[in-house]
Every structure is written in structure tokens, then in C-alpha cells.
BATOR-142902 format. One record per residue: x, y, z of N, C-alpha, C, CB in turn. Coordinates in pm, whole numbers, padded with zeros to 5 digits, always signed. Each point is the difference from the previous one (the first is absolute). Glycine has a CB too. Example, Ala and Ser with C-alpha at 12.3 -4.5 7.8 and 13.67 -1.06 7.14 Angstrom:
BEGIN
+01319-00569+00780-00089+00119+00000+00090+00120+00000-00189-00117+00125+00154+00222-00197+00082+00119+00006-00077+00109+00073+00118-00063-00215
END
This chain:
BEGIN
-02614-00738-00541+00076+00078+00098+00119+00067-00069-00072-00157+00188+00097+00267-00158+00083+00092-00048+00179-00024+00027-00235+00152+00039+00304-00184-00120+00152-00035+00035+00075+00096+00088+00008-00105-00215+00042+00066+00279+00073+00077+00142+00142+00003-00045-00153-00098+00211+00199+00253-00198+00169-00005+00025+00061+00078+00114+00017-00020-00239+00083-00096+00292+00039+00057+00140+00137+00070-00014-00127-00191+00131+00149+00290-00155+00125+00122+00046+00073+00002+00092-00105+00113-00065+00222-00169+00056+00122-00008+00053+00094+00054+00024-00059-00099-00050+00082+00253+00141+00131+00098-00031+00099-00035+00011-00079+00135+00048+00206-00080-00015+00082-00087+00016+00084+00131+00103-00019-00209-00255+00121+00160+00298+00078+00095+00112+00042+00172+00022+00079-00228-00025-00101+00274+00083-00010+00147+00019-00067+00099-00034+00139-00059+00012-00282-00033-00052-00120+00067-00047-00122-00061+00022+00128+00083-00153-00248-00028+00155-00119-00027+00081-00084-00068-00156+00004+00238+00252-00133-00265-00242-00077-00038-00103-00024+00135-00058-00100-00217+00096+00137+00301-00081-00047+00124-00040+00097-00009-00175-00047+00154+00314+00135-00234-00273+00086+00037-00154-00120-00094-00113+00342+00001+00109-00376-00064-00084-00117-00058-00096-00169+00062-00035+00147-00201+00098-00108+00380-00087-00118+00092-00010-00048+00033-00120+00070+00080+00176+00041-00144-00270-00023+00003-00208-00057-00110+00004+00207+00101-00140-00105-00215+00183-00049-00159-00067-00132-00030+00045+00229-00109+00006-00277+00101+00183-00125-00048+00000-00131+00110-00068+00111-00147+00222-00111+00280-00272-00121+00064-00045+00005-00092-00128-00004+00271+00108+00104-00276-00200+00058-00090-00120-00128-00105-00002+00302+00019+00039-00259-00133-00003-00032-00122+00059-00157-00003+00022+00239-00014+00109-00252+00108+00007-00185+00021+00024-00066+00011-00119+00014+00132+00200+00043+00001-00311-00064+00020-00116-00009-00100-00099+00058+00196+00048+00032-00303-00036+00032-00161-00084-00104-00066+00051+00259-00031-00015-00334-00005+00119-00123-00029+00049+00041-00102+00154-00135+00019-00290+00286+00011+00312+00024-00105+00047-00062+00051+00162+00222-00097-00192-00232+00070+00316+00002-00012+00153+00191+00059+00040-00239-00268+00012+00261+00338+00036+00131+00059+00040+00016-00007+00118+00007+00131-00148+00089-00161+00242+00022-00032+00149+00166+00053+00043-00190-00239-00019+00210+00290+00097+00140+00088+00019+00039+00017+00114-00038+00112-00158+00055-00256+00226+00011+00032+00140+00156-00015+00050-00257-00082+00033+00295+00165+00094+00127+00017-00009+00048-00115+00091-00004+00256-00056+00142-00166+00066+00099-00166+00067-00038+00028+00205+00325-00004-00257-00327-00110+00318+00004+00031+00075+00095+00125+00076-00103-00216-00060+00036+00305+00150+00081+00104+00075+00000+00137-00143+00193-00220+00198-00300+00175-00291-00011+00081-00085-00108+00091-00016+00124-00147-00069-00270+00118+00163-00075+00077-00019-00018+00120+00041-00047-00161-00028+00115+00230+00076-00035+00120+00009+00012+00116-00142+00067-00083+00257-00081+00205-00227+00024+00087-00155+00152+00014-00003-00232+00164-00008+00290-00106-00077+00125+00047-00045+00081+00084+00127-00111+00011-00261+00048+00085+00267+00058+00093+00098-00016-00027+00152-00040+00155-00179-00042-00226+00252-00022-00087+00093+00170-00126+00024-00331+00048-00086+00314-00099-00064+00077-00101+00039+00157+00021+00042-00169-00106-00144+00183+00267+00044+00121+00060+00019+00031+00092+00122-00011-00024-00232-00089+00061+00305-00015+00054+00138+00046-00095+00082-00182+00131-00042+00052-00293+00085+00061-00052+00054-00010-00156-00061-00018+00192+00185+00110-00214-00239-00014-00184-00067-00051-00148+00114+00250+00095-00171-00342-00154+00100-00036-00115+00078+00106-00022+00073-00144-00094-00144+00135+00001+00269+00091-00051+00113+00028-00163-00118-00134+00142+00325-00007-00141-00365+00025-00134-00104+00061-00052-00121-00142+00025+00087+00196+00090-00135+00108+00010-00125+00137-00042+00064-00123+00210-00136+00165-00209+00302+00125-00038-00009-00028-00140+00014+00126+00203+00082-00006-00275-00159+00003-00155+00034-00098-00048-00091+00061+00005+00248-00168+00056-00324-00076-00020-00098+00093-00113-00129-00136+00274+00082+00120-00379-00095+00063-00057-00091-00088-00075-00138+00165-00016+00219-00115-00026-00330-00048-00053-00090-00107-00079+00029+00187+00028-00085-00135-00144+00183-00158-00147+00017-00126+00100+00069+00173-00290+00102-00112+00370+00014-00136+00084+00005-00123+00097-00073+00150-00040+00133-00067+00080-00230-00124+00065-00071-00044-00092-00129+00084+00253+00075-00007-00343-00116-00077-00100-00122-00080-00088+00071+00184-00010-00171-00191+00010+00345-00074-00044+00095-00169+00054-00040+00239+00003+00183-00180+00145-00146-00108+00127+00038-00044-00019-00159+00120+00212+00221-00093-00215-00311-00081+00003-00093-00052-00151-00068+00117+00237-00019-00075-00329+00074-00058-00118-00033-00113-00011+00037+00169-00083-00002-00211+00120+00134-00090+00000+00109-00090+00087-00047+00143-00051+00179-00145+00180-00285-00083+00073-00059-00071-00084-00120+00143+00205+00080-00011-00279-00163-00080-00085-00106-00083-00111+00033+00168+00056-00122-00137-00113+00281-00070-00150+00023-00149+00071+00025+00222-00186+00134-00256+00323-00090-00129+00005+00016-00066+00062-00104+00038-00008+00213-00001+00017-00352-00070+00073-00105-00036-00114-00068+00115+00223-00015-00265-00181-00092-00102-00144+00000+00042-00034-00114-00219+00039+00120+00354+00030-00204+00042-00107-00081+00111+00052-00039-00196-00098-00067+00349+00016-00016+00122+00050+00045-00010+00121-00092+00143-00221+00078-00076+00285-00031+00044+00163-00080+00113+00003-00066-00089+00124+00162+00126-00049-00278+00136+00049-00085+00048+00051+00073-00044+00030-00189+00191-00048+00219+00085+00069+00083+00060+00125-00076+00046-00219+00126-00015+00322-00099+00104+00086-00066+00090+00044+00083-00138+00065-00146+00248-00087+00146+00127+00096+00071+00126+00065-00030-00078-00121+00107+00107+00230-00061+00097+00032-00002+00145-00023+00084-00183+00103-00090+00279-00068+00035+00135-00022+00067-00016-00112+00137+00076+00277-00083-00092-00242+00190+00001-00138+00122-00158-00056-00046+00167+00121+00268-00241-00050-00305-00137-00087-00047-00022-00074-00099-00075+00137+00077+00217-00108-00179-00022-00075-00115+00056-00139+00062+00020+00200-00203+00093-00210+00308+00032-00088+00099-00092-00093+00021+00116+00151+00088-00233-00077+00037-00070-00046+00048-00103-00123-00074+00064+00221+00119-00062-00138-00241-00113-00010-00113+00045-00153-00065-00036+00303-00067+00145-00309+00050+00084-00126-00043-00005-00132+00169+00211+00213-00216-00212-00155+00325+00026-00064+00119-00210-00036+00020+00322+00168+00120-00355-00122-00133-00182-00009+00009-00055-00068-00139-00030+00252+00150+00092-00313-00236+00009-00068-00109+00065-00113+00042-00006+00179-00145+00108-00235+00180+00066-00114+00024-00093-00034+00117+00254+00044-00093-00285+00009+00202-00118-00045+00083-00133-00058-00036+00101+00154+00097-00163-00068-00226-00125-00092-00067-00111+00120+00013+00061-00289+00089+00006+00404-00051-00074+00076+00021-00021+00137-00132+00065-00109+00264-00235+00158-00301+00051+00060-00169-00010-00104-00097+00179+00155+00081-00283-00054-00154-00002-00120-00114+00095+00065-00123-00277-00105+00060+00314+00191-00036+00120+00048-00083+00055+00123+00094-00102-00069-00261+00247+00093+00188+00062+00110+00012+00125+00054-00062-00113-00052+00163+00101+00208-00132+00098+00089-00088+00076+00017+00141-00144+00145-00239+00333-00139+00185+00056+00074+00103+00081+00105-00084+00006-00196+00188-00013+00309-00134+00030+00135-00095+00144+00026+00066-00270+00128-00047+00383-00123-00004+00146+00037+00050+00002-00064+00132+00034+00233-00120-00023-00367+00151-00057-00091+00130+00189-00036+00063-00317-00160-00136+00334+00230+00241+00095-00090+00076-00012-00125-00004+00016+00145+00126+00148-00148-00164+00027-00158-00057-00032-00105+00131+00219+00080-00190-00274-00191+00119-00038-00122+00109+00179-00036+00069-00272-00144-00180+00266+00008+00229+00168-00085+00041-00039-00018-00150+00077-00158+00291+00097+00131-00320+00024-00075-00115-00008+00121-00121-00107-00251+00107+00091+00386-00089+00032+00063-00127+00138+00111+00013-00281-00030-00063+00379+00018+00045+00112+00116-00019-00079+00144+00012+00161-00157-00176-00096+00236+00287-00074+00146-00005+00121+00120+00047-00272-00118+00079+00360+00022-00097+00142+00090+00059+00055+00128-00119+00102-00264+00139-00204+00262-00204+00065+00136-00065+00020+00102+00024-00051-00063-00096+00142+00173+00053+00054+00133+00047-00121+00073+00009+00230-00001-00104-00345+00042+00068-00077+00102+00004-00123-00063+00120+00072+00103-00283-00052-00259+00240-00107-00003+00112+00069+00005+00149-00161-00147-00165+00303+00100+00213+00058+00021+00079+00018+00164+00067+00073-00226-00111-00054+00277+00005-00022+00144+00042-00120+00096+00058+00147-00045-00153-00217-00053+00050-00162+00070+00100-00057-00059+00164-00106+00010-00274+00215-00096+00303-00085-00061+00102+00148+00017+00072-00241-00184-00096+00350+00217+00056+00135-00016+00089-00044+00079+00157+00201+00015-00251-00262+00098+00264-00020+00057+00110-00049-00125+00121-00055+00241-00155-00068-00246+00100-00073-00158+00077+00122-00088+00028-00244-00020-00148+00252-00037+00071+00113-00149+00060+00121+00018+00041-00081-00129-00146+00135+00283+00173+00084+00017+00076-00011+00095+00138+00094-00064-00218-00249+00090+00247-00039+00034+00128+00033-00127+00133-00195+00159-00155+00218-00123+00252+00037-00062+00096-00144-00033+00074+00252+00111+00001-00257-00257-00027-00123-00119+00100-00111+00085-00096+00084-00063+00344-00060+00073-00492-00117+00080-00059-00106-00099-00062+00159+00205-00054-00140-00351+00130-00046-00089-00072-00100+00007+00144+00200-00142-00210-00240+00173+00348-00060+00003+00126-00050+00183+00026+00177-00253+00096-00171+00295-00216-00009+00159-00012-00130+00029-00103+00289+00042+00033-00347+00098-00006-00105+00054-00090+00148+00129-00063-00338-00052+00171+00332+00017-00302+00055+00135-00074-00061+00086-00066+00140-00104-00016-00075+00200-00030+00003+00090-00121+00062+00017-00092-00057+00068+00107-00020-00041-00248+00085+00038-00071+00024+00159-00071-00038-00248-00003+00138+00283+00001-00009+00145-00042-00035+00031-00132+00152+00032+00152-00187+00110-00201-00068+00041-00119+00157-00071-00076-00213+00270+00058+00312-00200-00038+00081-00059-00094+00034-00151-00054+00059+00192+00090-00061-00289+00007+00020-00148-00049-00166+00007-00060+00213-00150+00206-00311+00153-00191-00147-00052-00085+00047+00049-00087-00208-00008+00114+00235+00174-00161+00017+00032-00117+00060-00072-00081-00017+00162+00076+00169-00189-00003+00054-00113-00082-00081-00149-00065+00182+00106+00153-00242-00169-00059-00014-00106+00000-00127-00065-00066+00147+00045+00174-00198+00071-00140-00193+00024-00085-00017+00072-00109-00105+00017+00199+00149+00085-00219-00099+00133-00074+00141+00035-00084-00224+00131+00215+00362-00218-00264+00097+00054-00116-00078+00006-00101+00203-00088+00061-00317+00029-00099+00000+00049-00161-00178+00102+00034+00169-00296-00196-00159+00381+00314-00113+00074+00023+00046+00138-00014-00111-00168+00144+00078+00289-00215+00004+00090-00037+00054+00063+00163-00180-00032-00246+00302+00086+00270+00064+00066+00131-00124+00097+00036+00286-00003-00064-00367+00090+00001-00134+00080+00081-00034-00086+00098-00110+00117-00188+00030-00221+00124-00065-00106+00065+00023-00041+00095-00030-00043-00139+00189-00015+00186+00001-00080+00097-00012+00047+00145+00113-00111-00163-00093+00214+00184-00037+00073+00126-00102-00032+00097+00072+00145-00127-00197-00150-00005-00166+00015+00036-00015-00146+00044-00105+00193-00189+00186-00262+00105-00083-00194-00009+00082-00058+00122-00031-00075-00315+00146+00135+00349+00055-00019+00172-00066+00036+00086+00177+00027-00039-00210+00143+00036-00087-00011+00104-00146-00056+00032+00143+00152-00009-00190-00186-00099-00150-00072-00021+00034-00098+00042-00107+00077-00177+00176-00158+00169+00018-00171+00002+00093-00106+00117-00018+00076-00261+00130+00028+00274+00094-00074+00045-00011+00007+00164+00142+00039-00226-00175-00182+00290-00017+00016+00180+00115-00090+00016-00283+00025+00078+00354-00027+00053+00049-00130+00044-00001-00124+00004+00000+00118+00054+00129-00188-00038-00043-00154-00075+00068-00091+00122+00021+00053-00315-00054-00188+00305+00026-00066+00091+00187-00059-00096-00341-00060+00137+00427+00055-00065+00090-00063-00021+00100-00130-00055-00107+00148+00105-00047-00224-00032+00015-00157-00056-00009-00068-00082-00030+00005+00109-00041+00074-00143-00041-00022-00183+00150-00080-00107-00183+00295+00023+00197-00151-00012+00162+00050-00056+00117-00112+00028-00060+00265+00065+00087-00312+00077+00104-00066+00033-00037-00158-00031+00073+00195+00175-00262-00212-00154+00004-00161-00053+00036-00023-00134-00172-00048+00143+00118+00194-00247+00019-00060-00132+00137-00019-00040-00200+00095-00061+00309+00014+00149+00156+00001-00038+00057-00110+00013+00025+00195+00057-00100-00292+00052+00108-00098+00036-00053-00142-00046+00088+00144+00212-00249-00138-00311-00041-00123+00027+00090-00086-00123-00264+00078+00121+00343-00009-00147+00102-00105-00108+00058-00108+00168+00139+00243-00291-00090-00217+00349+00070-00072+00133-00137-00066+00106+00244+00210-00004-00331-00158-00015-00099-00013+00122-00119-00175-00088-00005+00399+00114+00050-00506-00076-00036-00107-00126-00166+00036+00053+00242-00249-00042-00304+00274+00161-00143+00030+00050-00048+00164-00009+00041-00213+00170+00040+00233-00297-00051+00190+00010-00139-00047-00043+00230+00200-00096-00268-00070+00156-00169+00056-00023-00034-00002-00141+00002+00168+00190+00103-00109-00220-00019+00012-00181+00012-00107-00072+00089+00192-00003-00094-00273+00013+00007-00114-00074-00103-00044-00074+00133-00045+00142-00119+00038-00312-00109-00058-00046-00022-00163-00091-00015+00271+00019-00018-00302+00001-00022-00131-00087-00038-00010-00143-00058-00060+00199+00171+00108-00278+00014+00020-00136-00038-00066-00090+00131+00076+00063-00182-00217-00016-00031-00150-00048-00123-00002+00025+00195-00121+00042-00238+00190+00042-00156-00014+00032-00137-00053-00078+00107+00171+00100-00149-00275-00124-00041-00066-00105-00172+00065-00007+00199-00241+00033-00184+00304+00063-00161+00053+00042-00024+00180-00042+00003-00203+00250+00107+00238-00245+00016+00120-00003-00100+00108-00089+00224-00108+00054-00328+00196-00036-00054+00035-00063+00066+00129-00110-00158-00120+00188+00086+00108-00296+00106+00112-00081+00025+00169+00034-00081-00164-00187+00249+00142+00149+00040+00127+00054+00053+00113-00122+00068-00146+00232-00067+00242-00205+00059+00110-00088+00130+00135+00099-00299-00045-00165+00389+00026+00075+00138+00063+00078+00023+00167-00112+00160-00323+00092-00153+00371+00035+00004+00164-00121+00099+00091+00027-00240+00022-00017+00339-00040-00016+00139+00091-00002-00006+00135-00012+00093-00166-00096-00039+00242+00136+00016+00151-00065+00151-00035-00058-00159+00191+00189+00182-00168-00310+00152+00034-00055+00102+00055+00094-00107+00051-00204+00099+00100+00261+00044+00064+00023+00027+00017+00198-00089+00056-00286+00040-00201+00298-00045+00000+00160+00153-00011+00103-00272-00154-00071+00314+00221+00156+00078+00043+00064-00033-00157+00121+00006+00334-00088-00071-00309+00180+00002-00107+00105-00050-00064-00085-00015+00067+00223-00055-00144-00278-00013-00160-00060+00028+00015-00128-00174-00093+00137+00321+00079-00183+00005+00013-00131-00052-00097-00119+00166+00112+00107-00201-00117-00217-00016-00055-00094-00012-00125+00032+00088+00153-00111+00083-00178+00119+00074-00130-00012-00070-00066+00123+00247+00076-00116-00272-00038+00251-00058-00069+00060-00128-00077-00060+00114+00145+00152-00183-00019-00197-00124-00095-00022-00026-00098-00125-00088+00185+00124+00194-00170-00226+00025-00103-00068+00032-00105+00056+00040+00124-00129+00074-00136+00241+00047-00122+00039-00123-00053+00075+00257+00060+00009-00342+00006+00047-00158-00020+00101-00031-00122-00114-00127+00299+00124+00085-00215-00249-00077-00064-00100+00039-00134-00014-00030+00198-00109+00156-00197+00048+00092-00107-00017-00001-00115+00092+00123+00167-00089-00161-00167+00210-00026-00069+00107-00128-00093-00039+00108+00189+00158-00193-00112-00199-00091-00089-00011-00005-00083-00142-00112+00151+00172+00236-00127-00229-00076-00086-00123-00027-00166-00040+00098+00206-00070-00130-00230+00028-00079-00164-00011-00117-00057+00105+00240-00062-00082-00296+00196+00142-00081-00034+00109-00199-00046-00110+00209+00231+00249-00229-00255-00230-00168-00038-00053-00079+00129-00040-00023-00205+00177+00059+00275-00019-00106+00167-00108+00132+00076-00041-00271+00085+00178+00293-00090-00281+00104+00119-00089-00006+00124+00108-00070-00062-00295+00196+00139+00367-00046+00093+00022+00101+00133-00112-00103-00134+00276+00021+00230-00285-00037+00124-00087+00087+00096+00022-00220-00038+00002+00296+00140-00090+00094+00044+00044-00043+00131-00063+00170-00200+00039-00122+00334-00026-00023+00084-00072+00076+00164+00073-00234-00183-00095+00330+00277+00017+00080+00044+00032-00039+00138-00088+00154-00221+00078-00135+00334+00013-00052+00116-00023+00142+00083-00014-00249-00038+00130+00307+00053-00245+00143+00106-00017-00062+00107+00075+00120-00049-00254+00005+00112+00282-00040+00123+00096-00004+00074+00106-00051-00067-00095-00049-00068+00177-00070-00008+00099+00070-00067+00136-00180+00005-00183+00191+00121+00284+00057-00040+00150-00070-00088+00029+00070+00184+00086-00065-00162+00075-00094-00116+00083-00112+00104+00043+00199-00196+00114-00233+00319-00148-00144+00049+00017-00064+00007-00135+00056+00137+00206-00030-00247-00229-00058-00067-00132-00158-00024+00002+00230-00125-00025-00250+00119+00150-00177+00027+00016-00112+00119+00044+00076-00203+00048+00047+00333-00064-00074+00118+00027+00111+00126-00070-00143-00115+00254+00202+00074-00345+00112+00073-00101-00134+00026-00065+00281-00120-00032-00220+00223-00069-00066+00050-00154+00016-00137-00092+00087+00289+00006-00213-00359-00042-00041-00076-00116+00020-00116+00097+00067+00125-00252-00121-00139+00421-00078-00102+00092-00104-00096-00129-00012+00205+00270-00053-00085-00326-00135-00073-00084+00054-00097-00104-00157+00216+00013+00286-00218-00073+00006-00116-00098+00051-00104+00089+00045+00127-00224+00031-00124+00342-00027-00134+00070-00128-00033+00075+00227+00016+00020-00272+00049+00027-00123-00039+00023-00092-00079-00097+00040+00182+00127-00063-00078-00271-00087-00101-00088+00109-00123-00037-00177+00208-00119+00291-00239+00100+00083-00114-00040-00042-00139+00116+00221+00195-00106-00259-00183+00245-00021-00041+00081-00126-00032-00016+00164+00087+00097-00286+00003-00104-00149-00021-00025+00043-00120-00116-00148+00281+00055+00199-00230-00189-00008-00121-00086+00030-00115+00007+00011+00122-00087+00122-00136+00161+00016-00135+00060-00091-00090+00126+00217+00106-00079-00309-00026+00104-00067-00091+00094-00163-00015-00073+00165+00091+00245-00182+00009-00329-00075-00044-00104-00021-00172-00114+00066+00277+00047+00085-00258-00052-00002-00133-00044+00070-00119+00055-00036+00124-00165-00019-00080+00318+00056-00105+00037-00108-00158+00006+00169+00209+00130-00151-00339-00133-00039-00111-00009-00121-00013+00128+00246-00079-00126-00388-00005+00063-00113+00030+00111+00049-00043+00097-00184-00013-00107+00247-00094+00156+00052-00062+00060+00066+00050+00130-00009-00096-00204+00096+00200+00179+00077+00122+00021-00101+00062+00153+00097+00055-00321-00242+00003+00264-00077+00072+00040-00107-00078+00132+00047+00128-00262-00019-00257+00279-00006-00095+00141+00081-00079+00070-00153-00002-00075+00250+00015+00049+00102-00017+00055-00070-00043+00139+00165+00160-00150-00080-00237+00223-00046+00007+00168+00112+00089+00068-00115-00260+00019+00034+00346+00134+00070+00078+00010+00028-00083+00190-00094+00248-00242
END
């Protein structure tokens, strides 16, 4: 049976931003799966017309819910991949037992990692200072993504990859991860000790505006002395559209290779 990887977007964008990585992946021989977050299926321009009623109040335990519930019925566990809230997820669907491996690509920090830095504060300052924007569906404007996504993307570009990509987002997201330093039952919480944990790989962009560097070092750092080593690997350069920028393909193949060699063991995991 053919190895399965399940695609994980992450906030203010549809599965559509994973239109390089899963053709990628298919051609690697793997099974590709890209399903969105709840209150997410509709197309792009649909969602921005009129956004699910189900994105407000939409919070963290619910969609690592919605996608657990996708892995308990597939006939054997799948590689996770995610980005920014999916690289989240991807880490939160791992401490569950779910995945027999996974990558989280520029992954909002779990509880327990420092994320208060100036650039990532800035990309998200609009959000966490909207009023009850934590019980709200928002937006974000071309100018904060630009900021926050596409700084190290050629200024032509970013125009096109906003309007292709970017729909409304649910709110809650945002305010559980801000506060789960205080919140001891945040959603985000992962079990860093996890003695079961199947192996993971963490992938920085250098140059990343909302999840900087340093976050995902300190991510890394979290796990160390755990049983499966987890994998670190950091792309100078590279924002947080680190998975559909110019030279997507050397993280992509850096990723293929690491799950290439990953341990048989790895590849039955229970899901």
C-alpha cells in the first residue's frame, strides 16, 4: 500500500496554498490528501463573498478534532505535513498518537515556546487588538500578509498570491495561542516528553516575519532528550511562504529526504 501524506494549511489560506508541494509529493510516489479546516470548504472567492457561519468561534481542539477524525478512518497512519497553525496541529495530532511521522513547516508555537517577538507581534498586532476578535471571523489586509508572509517575495508577486489565497479566518485561533502561556488547559499544549511520539521534522524560514526563526528553534529545543530525535532544518532567506516562494522545490526535496530515511518502524506507527 502506497504511503499517505496528509496536508495541513494553516490560517488565512485554503489547501489551495499546497498546489506545488502536493503535485511534488504525488510525483515521489507518495498518496496526497489536502483537506481543509473546518468552515473551509468552499473555493477562495466564495469564502471571501460569504465566510462559513463556522469559522466564528472555530477554535484550536476543534479542528485537530476535525482532522483526527480524518486520520482514525484511513487504513493506515499517514505523514503529516503542516504549515504555520498546521505545523501546530501537526505537532498536536502527534502527541495524540496520531501519524506515523511529521513535518511542521514555520508551525505556530505550541504553550511553552516564547513568540513575543517584534515582527511576529507586528504581523498579527491587528488580530489581538480587534475588539471580542477572539468570538469574530476576520480579515486580513493585503498590507499586514505582505508584511507577515511574502517579505522575502519579490514585491510583483505579492499582489497575485493575496488574491489567490488569502480568505477569512476565524479569530480564535490567534487569542488561544497568545494567551496559552497563562491558560495551564490551552489547546495548544504539547507533551514535549512524550515517550511515544512519532518522529518529527521542524523547518524554519530564516527570514520569517510571523514565526520567526528563534521561535522555531526554541520549538526544537523543547523537545530535546525525547526518544525520537526530532530534526531541525533552516532555510536562510526564506519568509513564511516558504512553501510556495521561488526554490519551494529545495524544501520540498529536503523533506522527501528526510522521510526517506526515516526508521521502518516510523512507517506503522498506530494511528
Amino acid at each position: 500500500m502506497e504511503q499517505s501524506i496528509v496536508f495541513i494549511h494553516g490560517a488565512w489560506v485554503t489547501p489551495l496554498c499546497w498546489e506545488f508541494f502536493a503535485p511534488y509529493f504525488e510525483k515521489e510516489g507518495y498518496r496526497t490528501l489536502v483537506p481543509p479546516w473546518p468552515g473551509k470548504e468552499a473555493g477562495v472567492e466564495e469564502q471571501r463573498r460569504s465566510p462559513s457561519a463556522t469559522l466564528r468561534g472555530l477554535g484550536i481542539q476543534e479542528i485537530v478534532d476535525h482532522y483526527e477524525g480524518l486520520i482514525r478512518r484511513m487504513p493506515e497512519p499517514p505523514i503529516l505535513v503542516g504549515h504555520s497553525f498546521g505545523g501546530l496541529f501537526v505537532q498536536l495530532l502527534l502527541d495524540r498518537g496520531y501519524g506515523s511521522a511529521g513535518v511542521a513547516i514555520d508551525p505556530a508555537p505550541p504553550k511553552g515556546v516564547f513568540a513575543y517577538y517584534p515582527t511576529a507581534f507586528r504581523s498579527l498586532g491587528r488580530v489581538l487588538t480587534t475588539w471580542r476578535g477572539w468570538d469574530r471571523i476576520l480579515r486580513m489586509p493585503f498590507s499586514d500578509f505582505r508584511y507577515a508572509f511574502l517579505n522575502t517575495v519579490p514585491p510583483e508577486q505579492q499582489r497575485a498570491i493575496y488574491d489567490r489565497h488569502v480568505v477569512p479566518e476565524t479569530g480564535r485561533i490567534f487569542f488561544q495561542a497568545a494567551l496559552s502561556p497563562v491558560v495551564p488547559s490551552s489547546p495548544a499544549r504539547v507533551n514535549f516528553r512524550n515517550q511515544a511520539r512519532p518522529p518529527l521534522l521542524l523547518v524554519a524560514g530564516g527570514s520569517d516575519h510571523v514565526v520567526p526563526p528563534q521561535i522555531n528553534r526554541t520549538n526544537h529545543w523543547k523537545y530535546d532528550g525525547t526518544p525520537h530525535p526530532v530534526a531541525f532544518k533552516q532555510f536562510p532567506g526564506r519568509g513564511h511562504w516558504i512553501i510556495a516562494q521561488d526554490g519551494w522545490e529545495e524544501v520540498a526535496r529536503i523533506i522527501s529526504d528526510w522521510i526517506v530515511l526515516l526508521p521502518p518502524k516510523a512507517e506503522s506507527g498506530a494511528a
